[in-house]
Backbone as a printed PyTorch tensor [residue, N CA C, xyz], in Angstrom:
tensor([[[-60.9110,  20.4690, 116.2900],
         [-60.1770,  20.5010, 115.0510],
         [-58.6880,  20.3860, 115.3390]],

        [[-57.9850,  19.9430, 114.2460],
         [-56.3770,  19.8100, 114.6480],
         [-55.3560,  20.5530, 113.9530]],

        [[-55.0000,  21.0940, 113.9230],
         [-54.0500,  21.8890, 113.2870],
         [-51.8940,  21.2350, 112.6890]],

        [[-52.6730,  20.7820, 111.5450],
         [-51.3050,  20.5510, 111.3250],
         [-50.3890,  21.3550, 110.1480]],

        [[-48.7000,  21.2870, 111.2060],
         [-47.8860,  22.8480, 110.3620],
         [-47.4120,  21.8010, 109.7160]],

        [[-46.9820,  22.6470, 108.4500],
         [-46.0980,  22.3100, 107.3990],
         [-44.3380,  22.3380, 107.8240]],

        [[-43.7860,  21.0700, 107.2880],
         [-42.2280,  21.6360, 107.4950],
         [-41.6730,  22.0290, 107.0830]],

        [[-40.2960,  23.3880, 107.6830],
         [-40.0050,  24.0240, 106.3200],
         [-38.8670,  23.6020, 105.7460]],

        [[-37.7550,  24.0510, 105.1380],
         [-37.1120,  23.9560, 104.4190],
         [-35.8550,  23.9160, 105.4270]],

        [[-34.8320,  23.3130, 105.8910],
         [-33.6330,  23.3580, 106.5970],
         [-32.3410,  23.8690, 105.8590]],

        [[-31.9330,  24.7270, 106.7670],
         [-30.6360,  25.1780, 105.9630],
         [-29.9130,  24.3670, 106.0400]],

        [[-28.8820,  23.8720, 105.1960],
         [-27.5210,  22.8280, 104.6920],
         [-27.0450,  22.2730, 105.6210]],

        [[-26.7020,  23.6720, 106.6450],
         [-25.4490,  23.2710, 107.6430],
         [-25.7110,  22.7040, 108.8480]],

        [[-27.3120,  22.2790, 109.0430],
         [-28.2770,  22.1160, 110.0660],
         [-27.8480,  20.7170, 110.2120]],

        [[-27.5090,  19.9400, 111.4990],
         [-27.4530,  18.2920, 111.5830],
         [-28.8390,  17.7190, 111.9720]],

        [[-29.2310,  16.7910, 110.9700],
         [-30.2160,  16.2360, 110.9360],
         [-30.5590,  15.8490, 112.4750]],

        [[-31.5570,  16.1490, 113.3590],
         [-32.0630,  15.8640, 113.9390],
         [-33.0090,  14.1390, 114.0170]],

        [[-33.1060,  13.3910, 115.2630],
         [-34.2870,  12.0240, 115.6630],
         [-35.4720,  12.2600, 114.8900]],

        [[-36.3230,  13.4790, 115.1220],
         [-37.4870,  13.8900, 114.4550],
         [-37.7420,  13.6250, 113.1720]],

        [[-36.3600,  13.6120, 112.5820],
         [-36.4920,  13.8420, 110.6600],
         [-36.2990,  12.3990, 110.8430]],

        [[-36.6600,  11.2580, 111.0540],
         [-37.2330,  10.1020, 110.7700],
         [-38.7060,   9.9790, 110.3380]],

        [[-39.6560,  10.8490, 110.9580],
         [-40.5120,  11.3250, 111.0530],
         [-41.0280,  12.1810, 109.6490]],

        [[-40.4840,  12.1600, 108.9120],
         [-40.4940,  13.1250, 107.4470],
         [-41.8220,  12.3660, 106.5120]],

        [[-42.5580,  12.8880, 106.0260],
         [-43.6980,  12.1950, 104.8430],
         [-42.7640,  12.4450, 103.4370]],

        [[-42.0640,  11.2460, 102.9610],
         [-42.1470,  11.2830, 101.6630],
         [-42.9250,  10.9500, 100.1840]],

        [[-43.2810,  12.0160,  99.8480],
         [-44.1580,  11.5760,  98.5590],
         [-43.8470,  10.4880,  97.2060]],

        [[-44.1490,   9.0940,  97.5590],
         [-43.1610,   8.7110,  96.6090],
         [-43.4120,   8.4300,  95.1830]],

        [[-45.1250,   9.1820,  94.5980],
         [-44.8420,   9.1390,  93.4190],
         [-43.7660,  10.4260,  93.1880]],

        [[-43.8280,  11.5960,  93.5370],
         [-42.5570,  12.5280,  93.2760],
         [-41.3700,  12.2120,  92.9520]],

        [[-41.2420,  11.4540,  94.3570],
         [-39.8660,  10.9340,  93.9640],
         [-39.2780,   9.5680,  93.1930]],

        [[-40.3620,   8.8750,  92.3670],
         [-39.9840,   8.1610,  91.3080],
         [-39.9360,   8.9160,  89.8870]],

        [[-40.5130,  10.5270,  90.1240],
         [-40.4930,  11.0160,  89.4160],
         [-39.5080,  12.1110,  89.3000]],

        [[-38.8980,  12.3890,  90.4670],
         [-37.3990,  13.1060,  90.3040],
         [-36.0760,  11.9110,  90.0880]],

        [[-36.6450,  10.9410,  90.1050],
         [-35.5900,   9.8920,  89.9940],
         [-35.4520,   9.7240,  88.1100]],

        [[-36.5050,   9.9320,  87.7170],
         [-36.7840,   9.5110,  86.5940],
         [-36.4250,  10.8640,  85.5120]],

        [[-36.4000,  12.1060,  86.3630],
         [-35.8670,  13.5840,  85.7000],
         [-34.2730,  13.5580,  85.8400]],

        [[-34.0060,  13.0780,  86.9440],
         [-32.1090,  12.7010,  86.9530],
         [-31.4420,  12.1690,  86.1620]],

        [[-32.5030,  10.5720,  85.8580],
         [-31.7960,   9.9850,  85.0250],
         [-31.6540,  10.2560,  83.5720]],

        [[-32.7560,  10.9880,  83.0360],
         [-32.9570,  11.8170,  81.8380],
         [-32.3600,  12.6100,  81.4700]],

        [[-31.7420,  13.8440,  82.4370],
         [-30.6160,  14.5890,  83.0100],
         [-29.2630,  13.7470,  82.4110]],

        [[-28.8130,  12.8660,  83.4900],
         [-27.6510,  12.1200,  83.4310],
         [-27.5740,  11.3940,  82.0490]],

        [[-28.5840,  10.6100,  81.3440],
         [-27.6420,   9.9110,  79.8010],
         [-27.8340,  11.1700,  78.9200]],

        [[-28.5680,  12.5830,  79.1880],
         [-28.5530,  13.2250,  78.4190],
         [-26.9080,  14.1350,  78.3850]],

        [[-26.2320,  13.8450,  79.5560],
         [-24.9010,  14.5310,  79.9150],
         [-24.1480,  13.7540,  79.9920]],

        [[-24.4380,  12.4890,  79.5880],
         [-23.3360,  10.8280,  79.9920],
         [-22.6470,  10.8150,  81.3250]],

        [[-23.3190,  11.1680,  82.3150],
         [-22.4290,  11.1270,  83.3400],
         [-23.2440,  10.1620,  84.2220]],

        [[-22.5240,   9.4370,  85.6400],
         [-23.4900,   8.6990,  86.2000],
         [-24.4410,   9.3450,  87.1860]],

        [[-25.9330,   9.0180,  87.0500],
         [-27.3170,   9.6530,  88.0590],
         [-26.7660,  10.2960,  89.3370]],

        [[-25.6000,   9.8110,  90.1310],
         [-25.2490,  10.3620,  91.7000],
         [-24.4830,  11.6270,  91.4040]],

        [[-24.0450,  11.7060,  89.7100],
         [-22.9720,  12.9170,  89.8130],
         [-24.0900,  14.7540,  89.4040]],

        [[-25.2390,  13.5920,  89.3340],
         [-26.3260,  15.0860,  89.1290],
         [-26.8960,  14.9870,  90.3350]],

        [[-27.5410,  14.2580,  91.3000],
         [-28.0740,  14.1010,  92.5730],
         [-27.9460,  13.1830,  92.9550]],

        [[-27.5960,  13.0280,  94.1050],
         [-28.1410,  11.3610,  95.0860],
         [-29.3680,  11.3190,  95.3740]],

        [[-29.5310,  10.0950,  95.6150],
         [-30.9870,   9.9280,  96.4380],
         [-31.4130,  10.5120,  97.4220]],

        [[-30.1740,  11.0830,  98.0270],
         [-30.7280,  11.5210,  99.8100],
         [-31.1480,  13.0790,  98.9580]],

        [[-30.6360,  13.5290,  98.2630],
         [-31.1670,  14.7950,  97.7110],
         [-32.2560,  15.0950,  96.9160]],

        [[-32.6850,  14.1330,  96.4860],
         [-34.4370,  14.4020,  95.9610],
         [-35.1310,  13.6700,  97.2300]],

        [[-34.8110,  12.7610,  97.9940],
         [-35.8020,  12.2740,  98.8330],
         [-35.9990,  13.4960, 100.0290]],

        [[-34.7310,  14.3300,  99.9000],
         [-35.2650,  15.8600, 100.6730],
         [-36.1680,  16.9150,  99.8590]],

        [[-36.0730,  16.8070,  98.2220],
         [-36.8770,  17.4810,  97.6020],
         [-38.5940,  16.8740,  97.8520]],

        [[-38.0870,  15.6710,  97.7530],
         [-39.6490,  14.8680,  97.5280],
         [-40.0790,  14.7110,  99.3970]],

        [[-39.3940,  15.5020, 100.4760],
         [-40.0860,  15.9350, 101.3160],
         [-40.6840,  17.0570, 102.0020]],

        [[-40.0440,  18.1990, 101.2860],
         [-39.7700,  19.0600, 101.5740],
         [-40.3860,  20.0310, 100.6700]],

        [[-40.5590,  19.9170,  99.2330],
         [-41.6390,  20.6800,  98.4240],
         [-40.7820,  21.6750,  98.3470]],

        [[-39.2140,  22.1840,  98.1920],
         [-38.9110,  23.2550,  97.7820],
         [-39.7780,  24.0760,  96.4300]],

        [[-40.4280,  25.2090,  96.2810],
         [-41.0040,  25.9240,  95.4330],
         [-40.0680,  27.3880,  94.8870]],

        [[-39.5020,  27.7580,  95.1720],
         [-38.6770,  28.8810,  95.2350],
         [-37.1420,  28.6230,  94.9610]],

        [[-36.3250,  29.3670,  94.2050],
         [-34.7560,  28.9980,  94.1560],
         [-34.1580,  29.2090,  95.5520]],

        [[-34.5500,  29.8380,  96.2060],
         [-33.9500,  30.1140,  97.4120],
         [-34.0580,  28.5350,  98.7660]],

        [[-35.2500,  28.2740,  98.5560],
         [-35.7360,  27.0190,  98.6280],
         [-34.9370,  25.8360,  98.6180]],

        [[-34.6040,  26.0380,  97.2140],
         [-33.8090,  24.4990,  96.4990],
         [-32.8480,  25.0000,  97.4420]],

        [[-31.8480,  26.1760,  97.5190],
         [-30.6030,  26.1270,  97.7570],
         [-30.4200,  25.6160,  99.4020]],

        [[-31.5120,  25.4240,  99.9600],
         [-31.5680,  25.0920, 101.7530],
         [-31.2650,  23.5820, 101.3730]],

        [[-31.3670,  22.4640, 100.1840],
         [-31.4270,  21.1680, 100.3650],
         [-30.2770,  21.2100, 100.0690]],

        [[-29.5360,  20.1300, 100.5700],
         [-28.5740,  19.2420, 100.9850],
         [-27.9670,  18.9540,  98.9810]],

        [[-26.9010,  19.2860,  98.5500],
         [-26.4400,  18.6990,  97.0540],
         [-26.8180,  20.0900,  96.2790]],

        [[-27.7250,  20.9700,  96.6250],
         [-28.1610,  21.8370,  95.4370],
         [-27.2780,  23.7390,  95.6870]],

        [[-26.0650,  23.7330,  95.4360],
         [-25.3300,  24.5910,  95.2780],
         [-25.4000,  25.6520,  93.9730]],

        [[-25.1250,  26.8840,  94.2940],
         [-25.5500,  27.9410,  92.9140],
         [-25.2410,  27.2280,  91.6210]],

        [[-24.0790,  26.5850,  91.4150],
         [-23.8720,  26.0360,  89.9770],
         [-25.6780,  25.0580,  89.5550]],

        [[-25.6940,  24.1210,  90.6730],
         [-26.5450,  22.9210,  90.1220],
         [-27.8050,  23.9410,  90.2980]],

        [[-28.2980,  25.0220,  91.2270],
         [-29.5110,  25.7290,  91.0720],
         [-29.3250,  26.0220,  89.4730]],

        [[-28.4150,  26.7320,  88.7570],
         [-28.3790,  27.2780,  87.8860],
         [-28.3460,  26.4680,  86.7200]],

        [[-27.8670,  25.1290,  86.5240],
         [-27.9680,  24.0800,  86.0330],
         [-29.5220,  23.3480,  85.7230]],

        [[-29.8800,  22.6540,  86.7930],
         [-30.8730,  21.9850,  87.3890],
         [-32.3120,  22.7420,  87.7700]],

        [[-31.8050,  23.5700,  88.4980],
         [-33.0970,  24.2990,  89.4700],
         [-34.0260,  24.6040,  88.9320]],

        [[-34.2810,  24.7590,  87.4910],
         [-35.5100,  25.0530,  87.0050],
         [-36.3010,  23.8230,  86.0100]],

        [[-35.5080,  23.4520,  85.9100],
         [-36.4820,  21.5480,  85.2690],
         [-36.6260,  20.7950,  87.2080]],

        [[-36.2790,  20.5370,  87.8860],
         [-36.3290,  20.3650,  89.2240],
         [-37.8130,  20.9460,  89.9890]],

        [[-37.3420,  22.2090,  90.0120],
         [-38.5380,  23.2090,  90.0660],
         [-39.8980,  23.1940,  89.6430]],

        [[-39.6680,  23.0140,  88.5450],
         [-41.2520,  22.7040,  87.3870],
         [-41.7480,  21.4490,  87.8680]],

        [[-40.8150,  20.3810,  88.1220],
         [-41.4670,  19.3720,  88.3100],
         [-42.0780,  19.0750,  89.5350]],

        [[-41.7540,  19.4660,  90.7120],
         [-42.2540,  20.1410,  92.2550],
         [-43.3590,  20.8450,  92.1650]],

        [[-43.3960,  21.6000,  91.3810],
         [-44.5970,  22.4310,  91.2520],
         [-45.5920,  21.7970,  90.1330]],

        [[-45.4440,  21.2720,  89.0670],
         [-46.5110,  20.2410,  88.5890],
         [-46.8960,  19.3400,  89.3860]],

        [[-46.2270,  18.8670,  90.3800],
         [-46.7570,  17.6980,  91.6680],
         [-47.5810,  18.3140,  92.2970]],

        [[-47.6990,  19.5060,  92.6780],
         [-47.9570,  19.8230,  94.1540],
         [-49.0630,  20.8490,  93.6350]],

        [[-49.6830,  20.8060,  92.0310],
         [-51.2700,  21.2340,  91.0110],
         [-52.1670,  20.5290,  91.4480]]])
């Protein structure tokens, strides 16, 4: 039998390591956090990168944050945008991963 671990969550200040080429991204998720941003963004008129970049859901949509503490290890998601964001974000991570 083979035993495979889950990866966890990296804190912010961590420099991406060779390995994290190596990452599984889920990409219906992440056409579907792409698609919660942009819903986000004309609902606030601002442009999609000023609520997330791509490199920041494609760490959500690898990484499965479940927890606020969670979100706050990815890369873009600071107490304001947890407090903002983090819970439509959240819901939608966790409806994926039902």
């Amino acid at each position: 039998q083979r035993l495979q671990l889950v990866t966890s969550v990296k804190e912010k200040k961590q420099a991406p390591s060779k390995k994290d080429d190596l990452i599984f991204i889920y990409p219906d998720l992440l056409t579907e956090l792409k698609q919660l941003r942009d819903q986000l963004a004309r609902k606030e008129h601002l442009p999609p990168d000023l609520i997330f970049t791509d490199l920041t859901l494609v760490e959500l949509a690898s990484y499965l944050p479940l927890t606020l503490p969670d979100l706050g290890k990815i890369p873009g998601f600071g107490n304001v945008k947890i407090g903002k964001y983090g819970g439509d974000f959240l819901g939608l991570i966790k409806w994926y991963c039902v």
